[in-house]
MARTINU-475898 format. One record per residue: residue in three letters; z negated, y, x negated of N, C-alpha, C in turn. Coordinates in steps of 0.1 Angstrom, whole numbers, plus 5000, padded with zeros to 4 digits. Layout:
ALAZYXZYXZYX;...
This chain:
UNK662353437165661953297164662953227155;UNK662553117147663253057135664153027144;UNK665352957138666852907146667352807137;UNK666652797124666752657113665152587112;UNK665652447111664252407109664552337096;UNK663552287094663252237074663252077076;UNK664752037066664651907064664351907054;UNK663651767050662751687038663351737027;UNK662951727015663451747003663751596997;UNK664351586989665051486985663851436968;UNK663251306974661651296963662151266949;UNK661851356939661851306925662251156920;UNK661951056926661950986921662850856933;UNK663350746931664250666941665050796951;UNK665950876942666750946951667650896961;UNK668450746951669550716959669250626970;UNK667650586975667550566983667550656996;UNK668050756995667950857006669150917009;UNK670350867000671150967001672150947015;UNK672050797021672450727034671550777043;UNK670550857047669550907055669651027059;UNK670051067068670451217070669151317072;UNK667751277073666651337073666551407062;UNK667051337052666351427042667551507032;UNK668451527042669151627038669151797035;UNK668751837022667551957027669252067021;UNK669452177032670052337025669152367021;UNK669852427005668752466996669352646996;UNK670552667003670352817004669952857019;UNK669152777028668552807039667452797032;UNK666752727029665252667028665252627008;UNK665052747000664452756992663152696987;UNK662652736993661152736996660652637001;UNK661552507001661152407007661152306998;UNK661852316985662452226973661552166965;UNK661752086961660451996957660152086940;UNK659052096936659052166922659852076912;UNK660352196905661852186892661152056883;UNK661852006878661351896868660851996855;UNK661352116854660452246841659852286847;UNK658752276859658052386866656752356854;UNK655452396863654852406852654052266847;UNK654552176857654252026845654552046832;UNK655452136823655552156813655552306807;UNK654552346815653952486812653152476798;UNK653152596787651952526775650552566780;UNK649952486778648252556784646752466773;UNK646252576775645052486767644752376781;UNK643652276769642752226780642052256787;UNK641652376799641252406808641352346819;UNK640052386829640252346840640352476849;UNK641152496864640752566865640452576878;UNK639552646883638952646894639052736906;UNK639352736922640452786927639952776941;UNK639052906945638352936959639152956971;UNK638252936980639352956992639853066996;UNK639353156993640253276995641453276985;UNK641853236974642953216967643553136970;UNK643153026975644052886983644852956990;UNK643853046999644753117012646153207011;UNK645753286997646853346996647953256988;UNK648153126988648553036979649352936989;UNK649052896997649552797005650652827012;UNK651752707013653152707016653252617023;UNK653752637038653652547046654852457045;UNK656552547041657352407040657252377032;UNK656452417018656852307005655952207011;UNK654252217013653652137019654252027024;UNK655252057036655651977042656851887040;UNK657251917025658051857020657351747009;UNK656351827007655451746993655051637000;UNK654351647015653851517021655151437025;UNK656151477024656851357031657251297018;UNK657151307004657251306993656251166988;UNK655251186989653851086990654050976998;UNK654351037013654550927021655250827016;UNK656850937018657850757009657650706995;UNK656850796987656550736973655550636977;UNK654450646986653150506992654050386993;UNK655250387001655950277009657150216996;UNK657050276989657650236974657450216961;UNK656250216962655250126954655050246940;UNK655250406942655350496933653950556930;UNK653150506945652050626947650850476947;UNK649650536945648850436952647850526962;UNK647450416975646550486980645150406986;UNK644150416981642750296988642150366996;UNK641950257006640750267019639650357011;UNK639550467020638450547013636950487018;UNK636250447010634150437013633850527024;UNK632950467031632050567040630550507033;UNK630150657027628950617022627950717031;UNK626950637037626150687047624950637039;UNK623250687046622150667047621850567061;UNK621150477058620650467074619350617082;UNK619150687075618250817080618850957082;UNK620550907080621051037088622450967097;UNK622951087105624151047108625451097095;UNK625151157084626151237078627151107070;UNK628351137066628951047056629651097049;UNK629851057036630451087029631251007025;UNK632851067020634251027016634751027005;UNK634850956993635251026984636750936986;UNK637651036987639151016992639851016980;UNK640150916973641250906960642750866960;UNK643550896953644750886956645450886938;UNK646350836937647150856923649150886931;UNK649450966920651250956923651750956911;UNK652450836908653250866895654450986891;UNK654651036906655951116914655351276910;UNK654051286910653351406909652351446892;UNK652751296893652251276873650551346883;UNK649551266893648051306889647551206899;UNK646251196893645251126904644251256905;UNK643351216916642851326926641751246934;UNK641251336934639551266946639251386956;UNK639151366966638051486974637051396980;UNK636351476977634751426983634951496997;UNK634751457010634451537020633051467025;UNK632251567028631251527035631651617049;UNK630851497061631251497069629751507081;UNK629251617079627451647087627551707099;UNK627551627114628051657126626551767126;UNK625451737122624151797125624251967118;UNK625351957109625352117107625652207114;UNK626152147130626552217140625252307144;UNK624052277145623052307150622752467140;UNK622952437134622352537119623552597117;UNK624752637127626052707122626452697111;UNK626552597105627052567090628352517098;UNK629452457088630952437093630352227088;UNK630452137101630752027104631151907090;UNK632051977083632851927074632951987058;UNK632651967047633352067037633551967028;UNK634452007022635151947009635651996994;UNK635951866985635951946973637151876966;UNK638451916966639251856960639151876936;UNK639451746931639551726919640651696916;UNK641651716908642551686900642851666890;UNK643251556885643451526868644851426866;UNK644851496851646351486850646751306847;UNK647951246851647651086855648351056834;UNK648851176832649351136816648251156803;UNK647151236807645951266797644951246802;UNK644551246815643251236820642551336818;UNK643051426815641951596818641851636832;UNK641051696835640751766847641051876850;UNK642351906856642952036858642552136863;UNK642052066875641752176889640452156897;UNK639752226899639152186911639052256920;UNK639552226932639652296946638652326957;UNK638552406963637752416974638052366989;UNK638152206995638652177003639552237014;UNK638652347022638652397036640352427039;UNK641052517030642352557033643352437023;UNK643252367019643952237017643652127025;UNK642752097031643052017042643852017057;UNK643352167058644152237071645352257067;UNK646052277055647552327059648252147053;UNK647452087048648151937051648151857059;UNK647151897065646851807080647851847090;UNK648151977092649251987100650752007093;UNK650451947080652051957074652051817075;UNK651251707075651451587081652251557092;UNK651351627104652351657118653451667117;UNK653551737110654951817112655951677110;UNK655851597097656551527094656551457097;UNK655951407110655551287117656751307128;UNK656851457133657051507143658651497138;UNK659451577124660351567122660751417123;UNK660151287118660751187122660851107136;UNK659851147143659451057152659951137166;UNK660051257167659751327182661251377182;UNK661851407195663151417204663451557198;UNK664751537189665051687181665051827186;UNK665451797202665451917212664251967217;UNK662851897210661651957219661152087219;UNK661352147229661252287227659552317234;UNK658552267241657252247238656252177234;UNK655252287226654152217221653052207229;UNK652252117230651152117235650152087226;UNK648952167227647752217218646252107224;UNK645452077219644452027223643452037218;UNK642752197222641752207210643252357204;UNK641852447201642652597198642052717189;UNK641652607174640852647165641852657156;UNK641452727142642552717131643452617126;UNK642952507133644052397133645352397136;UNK645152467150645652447157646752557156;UNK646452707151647352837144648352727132;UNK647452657126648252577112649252507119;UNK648952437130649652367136651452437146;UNK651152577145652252607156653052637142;UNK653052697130653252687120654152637112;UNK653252467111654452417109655152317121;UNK654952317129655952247140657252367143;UNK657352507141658752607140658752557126;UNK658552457119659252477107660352287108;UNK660252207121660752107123661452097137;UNK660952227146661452187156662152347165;UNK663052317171663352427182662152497195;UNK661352527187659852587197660152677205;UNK660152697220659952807224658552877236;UNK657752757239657252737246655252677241;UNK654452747238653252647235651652657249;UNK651752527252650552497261649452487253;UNK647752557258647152487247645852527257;UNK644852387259643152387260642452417251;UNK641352457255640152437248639252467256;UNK637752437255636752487263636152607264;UNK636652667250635652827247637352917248;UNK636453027258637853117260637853217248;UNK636953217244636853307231638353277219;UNK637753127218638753057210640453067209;UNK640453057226641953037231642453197229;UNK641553297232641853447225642253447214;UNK641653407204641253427192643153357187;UNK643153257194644553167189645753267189;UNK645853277205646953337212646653467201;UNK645953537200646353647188646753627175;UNK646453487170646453407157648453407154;UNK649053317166649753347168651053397173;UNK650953517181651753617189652753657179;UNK652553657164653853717159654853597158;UNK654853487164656053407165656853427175;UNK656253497186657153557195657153427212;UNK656353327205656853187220656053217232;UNK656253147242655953197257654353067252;UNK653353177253652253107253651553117270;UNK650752947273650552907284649052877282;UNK647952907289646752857285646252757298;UNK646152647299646052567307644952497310;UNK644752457323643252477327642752347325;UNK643252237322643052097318643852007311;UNK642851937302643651867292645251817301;UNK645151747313645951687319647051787321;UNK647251877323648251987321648952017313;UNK648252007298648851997287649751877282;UNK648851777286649551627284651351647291;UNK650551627302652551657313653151757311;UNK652651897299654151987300654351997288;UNK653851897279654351937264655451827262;UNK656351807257657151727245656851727234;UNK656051757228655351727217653451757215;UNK652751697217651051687218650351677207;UNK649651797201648951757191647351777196;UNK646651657195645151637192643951637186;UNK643551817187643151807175641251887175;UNK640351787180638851807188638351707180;UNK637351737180636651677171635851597179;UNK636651517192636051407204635551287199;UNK634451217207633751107203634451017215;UNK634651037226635051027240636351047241;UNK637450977247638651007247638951147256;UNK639451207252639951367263641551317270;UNK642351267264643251217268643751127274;UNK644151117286644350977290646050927289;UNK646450777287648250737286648250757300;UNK647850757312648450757321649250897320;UNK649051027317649551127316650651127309;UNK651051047300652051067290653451057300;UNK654251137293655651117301656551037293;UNK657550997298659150957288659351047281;UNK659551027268659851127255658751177248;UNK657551187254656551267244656051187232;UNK655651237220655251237208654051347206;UNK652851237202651251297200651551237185;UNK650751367181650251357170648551387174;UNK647551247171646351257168645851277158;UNK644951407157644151437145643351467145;UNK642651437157641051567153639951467149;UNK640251337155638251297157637851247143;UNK637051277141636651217128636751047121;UNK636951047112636750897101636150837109;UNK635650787119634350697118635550597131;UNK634750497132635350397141634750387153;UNK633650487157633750477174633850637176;UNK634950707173635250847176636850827181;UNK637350877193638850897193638750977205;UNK640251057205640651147216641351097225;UNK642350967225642950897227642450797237;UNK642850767248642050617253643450487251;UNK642650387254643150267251644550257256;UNK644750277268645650327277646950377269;UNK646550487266647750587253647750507244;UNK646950427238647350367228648850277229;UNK648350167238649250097242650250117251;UNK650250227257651550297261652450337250;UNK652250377235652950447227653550307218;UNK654750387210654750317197654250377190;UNK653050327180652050367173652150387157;UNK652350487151652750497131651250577126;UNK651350507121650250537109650250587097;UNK649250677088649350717076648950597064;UNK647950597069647750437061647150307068;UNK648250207074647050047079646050047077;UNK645350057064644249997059643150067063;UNK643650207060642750317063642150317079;UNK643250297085643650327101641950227109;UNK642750087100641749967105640349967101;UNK640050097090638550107088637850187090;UNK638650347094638350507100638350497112;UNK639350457120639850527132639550417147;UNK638650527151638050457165639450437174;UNK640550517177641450527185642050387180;UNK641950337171642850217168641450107168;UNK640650097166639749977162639249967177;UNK639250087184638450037198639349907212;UNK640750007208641749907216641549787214;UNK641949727203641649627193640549527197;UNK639649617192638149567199637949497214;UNK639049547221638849577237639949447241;UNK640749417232641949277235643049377240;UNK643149547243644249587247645449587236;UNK645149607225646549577213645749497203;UNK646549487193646249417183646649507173;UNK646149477159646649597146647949547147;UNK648449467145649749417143650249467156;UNK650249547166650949637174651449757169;UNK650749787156651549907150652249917147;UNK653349997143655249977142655249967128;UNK654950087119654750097107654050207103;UNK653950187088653050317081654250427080;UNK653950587084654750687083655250717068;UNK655350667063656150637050656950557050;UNK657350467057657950357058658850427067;UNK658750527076659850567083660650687074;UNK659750787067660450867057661350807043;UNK661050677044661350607031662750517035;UNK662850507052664350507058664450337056;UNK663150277057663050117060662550097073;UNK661750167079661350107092662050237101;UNK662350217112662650257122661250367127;UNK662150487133660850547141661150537157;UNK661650657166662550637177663150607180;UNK663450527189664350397192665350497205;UNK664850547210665250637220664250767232;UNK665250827235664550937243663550927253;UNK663750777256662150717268661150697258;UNK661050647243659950627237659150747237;UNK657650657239656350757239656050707226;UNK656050797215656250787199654350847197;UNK653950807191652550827184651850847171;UNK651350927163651250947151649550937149;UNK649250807145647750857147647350867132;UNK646751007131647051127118645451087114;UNK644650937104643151017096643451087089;UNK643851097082644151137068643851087054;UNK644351107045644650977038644551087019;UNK644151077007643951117000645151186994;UNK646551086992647451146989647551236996;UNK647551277006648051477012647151527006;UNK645851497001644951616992645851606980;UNK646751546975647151506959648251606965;UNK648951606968650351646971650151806973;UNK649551846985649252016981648652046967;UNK647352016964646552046954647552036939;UNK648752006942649952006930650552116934;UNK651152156944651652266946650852376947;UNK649252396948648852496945648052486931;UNK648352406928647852446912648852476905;UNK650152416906651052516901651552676903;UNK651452666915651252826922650652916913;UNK649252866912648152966907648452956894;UNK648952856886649152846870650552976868;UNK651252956875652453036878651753216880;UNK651553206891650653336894649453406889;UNK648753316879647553386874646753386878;UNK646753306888645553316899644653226894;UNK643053296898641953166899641353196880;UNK640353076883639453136873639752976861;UNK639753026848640052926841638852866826;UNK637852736832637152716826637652596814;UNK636452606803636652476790635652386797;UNK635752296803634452156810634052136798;UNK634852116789634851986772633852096762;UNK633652236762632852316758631452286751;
């Protein structure tokens, strides 16, 4: 089992604002592999104008969970310092279906690109075993406006969504936590044990779900980490033996309740979908926690777990501490102490599609990987 965990990389751009911050103090002969790409990488590769295009099985052999997790904490403090931009993404619906569609945009001047993913989001594909969700990341370069890349969502969302975590987790949650608790024990949730050994001293993971198939399927997913895995017979179980909670069910209905929460724990919420009356979370947890966000804006127009409280007179938006950039960026405060019940409520936010989709398009430009078309043809 790891015995180092991965601190931040130090962002391209407003370095010396970090150099007083001991988070993002990264060993670069422990953690190579964690270093933000060279200022020669292949942003100054020679290449025609191609675009190139980059399936999920290539993603898969492509993806890096600490650079990931360096790249998002990279975005984050570039958001909170005016380097990155990021807008409330559209929910563009029909009134004749429940399905919606996202198109998730983002620009970084730190990453030289802007970027779109369209995710559509069709709970009714459940019926017809189609996958719930699929997406399509775009990239284009922020200095010429060509169209580099186009991605296949499925394995860029998942290993950012839980490199998110992670960095929520390295800022916000009790350095000593040595268990995880799981909620929900689908690929997410493999991504998820992943990168949390890559931020914290793990030895221990609790995890629900309703299909025992699933919870198999996990516990095999991850066994080569070597941690004492616990399969537990209710969400409530999980809640009380984890020091660190990640949420990640695709619930319309809270599964979670704050009465359960102990002194010290840190949830990272992720599962329920964009929409504003979906959360895993009840009101309760909300306002039991100190609450960080990936993006306000996004938060107050996606996320049922924050709009319903709200809604309800139990908090107000203005109960949220700060945006999780603001704490990587070493202006706002995260953990105040070992009694705080710390909170990450994770939608997700376009820049984490910008930030991987850089590091795997360099990858593949580097590697040869993937197929390379002329659009302009």
């Amino acid at each position: 089992m790891p015995t180092a965990y991965l601190n931040f990389g130090i962002p391209r751009v407003a370095r010396s604002s970090f150099r007083s911050n001991p988070r993002f103090t990264l060993d670069a002969a422990k953690f190579p592999a964690a270093l933000p790409p060279p200022e020669n990488s292949s942003l100054h590769i020679e290449r025609k104008s191609m675009t190139l295009i980059l399936k999920a099985s290539e993603l898969e052999a492509l993806a890096d969970m600490q650079r990931t997790i360096t790249a998002i904490a990279r975005v984050f403090a570039g958001l909170s310092q005016g380097t990155a931009v990021q807008p409330t993404p559209d929910s563009l619906f029909l009134p004749t279906s429940d399905a919606r569609f996202l198109p998730m945009t983002a620009l970084s001047g730190a990453e030289e690109l802007a970027s779109v993913k369209l995710l559509a989001d069709i709970p009714a594909n459940l019926a017809s075993n189609l996958p719930s969700q699929r997406s399509t990341i775009v990239l284009v370069s922020q200095l010429t406006g060509e169209t580099l890349a186009i991605l296949d969502g499925k394995v860029p969302t998942r290993v950012r969504t839980a490199a998110a975590s992670a960095v929520a987790t390295k800022l916000l949650a009790r350095p000593g936590s040595t268990t995880l608790g799981l909620v929900g024990a689908g690929a997410l949730a493999v991504a998820h044990v992943e990168a949390m050994l890559a931020v914290l001293p793990l030895e221990n993971v609790v995890v629900w779900s309703r299909s025992a198939d699933t919870v198999a399927a996990f516990c095999e997913g991850i066994s080569h980490h070597g941690l004492k895995i616990k399969v537990a017979a209710s969400v409530q179980e999980v809640v009380e033996d984890a020091d660190v909670l990640c949420t990640l069910t695709p619930a319309v209905e809270p599964l979670v309740k704050g009465q359960w929460f102990r002194p010290g724990l840190h949830v990272n919420a992720v599962g329920s979908r964009p929409r504003p009356d979906h959360r895993e979370i009840d009101s309760a947890g909300m306002v039991r926690a100190r609450v960080f966000v990936d993006s306000l804006a996004t938060a107050r127009a996606k996320s049922g777990a924050l709009i319903i409280p709200v809604a309800e007179g139990a908090m107000r938006f203005e109960d949220v501490e700060a945006e999780l950039g603001d704490v990587a960026a070493g202006t706002k405060q995260g953990r105040l102490g070992d009694e705080d019940v710390t909170l990450f409520n994770s939608v997700g936010i376009g820049l984490q599609d910008l930030a991987i989709g850089r590091l795997l398009y360099d990858a593949a430009l580097i590697q040869g990987i993937g197929t390379q078309v002329e659009l302009n043809n």
